[in-house]
N, C-alpha and C positions, 0 to 999 in steps of 0.2 A: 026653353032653357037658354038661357045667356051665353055667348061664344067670349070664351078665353079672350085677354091680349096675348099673342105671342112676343116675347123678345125677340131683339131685333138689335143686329150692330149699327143700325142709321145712324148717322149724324147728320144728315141733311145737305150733307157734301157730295153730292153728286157727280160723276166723272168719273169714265173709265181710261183708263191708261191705256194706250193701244198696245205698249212693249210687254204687259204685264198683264190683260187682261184683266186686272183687278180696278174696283172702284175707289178712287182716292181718299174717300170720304171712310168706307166702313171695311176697306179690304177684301168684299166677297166678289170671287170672280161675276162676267155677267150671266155666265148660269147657274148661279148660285142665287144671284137674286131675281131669277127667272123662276126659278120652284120654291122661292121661299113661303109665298102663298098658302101654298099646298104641303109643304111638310109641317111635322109636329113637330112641340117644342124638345123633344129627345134630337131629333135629327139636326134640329135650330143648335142645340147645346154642341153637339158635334163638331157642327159647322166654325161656331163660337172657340170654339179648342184651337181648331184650324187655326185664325184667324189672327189668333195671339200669337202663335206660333210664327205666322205670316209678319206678324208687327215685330216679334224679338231680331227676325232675320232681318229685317228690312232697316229696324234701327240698326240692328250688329252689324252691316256691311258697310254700313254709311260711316263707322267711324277709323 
């Protein structure tokens, strides 16, 4: 049987921010994208909830 794609916030932007622990590119801390691997895509959607949340503040403070 064929293994799923998992979603995934990549952009291909790689960097992590060392004040923020997060990666520039898709926002998931780095151990976030340390078990991304290994979680399913419920826990991926999760993570993805997070993540947006991560982008509204991150634009909201900047203005």
């Amino acid at each position: 049987m064929g293994q799923m794609n998992k979603i995934s916030p990549c952009i291909g932007v790689c960097s992590i921010d060392p004040k923020s622990n997060l990666c520039l590119g898709c926002l998931r801390s780095s151990d976030e994208i340390a078990i991304w691997p290994q979680i399913d895509n419920k826990k991926a959607l999760e993570i993805m909830k997070e993540i947006k949340n991560r982008s509204h503040n991150k634009f909201n403070s900047n203005l």
